[in-house]
DRENROSE-734068 format. One record per residue: residue in one letter; x, y, z of N, C-alpha, C, O, CB in turn. Coordinates in steps of 0.05 Angstrom, whole numbers, plus 5000, padded with zeros to 4 digits. Glycine has a CB too. Layout:
<nodes>
AXYZXYZXYZXYZXYZ;...
</nodes>
This chain:
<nodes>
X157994964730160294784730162794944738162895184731160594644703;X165094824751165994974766168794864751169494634750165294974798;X170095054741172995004725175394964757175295034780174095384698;X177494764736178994744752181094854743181794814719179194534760;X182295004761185195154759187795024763188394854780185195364777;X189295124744191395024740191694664716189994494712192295024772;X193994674707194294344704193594154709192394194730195494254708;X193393924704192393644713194193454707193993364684189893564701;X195993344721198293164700197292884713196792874737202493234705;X197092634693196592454703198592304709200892344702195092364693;X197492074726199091844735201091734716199691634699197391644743;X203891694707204291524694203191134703202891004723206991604691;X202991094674201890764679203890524698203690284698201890614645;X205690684714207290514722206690124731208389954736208090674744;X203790114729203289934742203489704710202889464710200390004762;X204289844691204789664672207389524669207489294659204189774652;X209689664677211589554687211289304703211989094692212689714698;X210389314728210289074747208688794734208888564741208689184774;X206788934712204888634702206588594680206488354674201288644692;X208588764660209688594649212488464662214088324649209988714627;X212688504684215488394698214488054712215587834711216688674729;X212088144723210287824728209587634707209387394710207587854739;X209087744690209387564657211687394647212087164641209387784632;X213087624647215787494645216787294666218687144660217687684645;X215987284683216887114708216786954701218586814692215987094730;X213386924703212086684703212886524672213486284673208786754707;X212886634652213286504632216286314633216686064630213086714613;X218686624639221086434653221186194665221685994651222086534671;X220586174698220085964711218985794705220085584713219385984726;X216185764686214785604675217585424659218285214669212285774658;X218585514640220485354624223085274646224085054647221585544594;X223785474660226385294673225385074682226384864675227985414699;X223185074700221184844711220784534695220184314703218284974711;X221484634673222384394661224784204660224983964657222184434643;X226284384663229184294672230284164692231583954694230384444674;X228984444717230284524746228184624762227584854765232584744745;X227184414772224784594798225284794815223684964824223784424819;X227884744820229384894844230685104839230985274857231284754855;X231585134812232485374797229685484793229785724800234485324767;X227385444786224485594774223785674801222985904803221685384756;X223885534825222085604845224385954862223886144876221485224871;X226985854847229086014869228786264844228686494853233185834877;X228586254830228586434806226086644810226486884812228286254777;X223886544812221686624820220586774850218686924850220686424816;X222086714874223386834889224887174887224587404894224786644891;X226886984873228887264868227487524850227687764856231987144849;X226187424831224287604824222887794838223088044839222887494815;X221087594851219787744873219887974890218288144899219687634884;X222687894892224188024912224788284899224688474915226687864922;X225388354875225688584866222888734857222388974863227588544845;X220888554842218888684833217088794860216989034866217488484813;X215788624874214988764901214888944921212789004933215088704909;X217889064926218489274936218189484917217989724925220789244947;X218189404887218489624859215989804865216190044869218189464823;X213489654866211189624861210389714882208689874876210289394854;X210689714907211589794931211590164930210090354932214589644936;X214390084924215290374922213890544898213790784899218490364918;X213190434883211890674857209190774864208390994857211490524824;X207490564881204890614899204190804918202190934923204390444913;X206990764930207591044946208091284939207191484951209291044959;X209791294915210891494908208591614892208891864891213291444896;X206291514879204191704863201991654871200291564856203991684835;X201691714898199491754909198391974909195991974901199591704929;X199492194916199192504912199992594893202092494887200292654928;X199292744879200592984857200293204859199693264882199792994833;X200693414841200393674847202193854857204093754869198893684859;X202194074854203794244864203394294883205594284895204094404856;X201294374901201094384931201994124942202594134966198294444941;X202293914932202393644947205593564944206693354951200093384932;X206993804931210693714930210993664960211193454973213494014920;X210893844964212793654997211893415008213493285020212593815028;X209293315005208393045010209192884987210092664992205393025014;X209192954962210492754947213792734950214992514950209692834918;X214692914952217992844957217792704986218792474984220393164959;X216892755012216492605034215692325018217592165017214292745055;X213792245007212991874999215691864974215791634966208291774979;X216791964966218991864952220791714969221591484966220392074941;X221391934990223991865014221691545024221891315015224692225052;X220491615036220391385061219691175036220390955043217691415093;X218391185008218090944998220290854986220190644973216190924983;X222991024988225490854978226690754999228290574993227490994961;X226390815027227490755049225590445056226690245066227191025069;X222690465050220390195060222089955031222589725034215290305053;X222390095009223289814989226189824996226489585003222689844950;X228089914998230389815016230489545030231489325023230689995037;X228789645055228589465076226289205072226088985083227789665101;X224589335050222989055045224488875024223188675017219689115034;X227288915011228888774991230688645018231088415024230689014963;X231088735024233988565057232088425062232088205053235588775093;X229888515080228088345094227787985074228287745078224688555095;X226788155053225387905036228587715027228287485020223088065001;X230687795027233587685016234487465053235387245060236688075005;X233587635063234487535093232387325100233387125111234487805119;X229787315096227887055101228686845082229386615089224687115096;X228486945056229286705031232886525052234086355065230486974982;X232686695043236186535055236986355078238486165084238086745062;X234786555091233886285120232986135122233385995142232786295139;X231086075103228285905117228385695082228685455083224086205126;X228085865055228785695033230885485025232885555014229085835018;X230385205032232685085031230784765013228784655024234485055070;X231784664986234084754974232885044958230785174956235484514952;X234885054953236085354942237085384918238085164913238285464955;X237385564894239485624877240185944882238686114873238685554846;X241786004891242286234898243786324873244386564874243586244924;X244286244858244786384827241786444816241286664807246686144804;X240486314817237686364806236686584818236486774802235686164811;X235886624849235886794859235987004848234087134839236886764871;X239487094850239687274838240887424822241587654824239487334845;X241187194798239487334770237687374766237887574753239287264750;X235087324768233387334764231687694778230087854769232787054774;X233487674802232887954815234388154802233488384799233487964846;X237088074792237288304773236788384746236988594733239088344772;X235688054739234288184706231288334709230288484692233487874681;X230088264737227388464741228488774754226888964755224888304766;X231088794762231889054766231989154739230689354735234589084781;X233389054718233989124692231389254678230789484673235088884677;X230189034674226889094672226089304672225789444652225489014690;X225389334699224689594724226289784699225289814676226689574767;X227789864704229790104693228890104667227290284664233290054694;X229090004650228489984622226590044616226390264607228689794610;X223989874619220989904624221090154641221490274620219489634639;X221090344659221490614662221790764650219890914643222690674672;X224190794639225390944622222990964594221791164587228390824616;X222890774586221790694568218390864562217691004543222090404574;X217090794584213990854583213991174602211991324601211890534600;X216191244616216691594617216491674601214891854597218691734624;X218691554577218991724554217191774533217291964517220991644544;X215191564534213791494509210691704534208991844524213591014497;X210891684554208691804574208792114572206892264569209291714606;X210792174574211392484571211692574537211692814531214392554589;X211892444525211492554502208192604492208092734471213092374486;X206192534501203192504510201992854514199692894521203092294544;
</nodes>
């Protein structure tokens, strides 16, 4: 059996972030939907729009590990903050065109309470991950 050298650091669970940010959605929208179809459907949207590119970008970014693999991992850092950039405009620039009616307050709040999320839920399961 052949030992492996050096460290092994695993993946953080990031992908728990994104299923509890779709939980929350859905649970959200589910109740505005009672109210406001148009606020749940625009709400749900705006979500999207943040969690997707997140999910996006964190896929990219821990693909590789390792120390031989730094420069490929800092390379999928760059281009996967540059691909969720442009896939957040993109996805803000179709909704806005083509989604009509609309609540563009729903929108986006909703995209910034899953930014909030994002950040928190990060912070959060790094901290509790690296203490491991």
């Amino acid at each position: 059996m052949l030992k492996q050298s050096g460290a092994s650091i695993k993946r953080p669970p990031v992908h728990r972030i994104t299923l509890a940010q779709i939980a929350v959605l859905v649970v959200v929208c589910t109740v505005v939907a009672m109210f406001d179809v148009t606020a749940a459907y625009s709400a749900a949207i705006g979500g999207l729009i943040a969690v997707g590119p997140q999910a996006w970008f964190a896929a990219r970014l821990f693909r590789k590990r390792g120390a031989r693999s730094a420069d490929a991992v800092a390379r999928s850092g760059y281009a996967g903050e540059v691909g969720k950039f442009l896939l957040t405009a993109a996805g803000f620039a179709v909704v806005f065109s083509t989604v009509h009616p609309l609540n563009p307050m729903a929108v986006f709040v909703a995209f910034i309470a899953m930014l909030a999320m994002q950040i928190t839920g990060s912070w959060l399961l790094l901290r509790r991950w690296s203490a491991n």
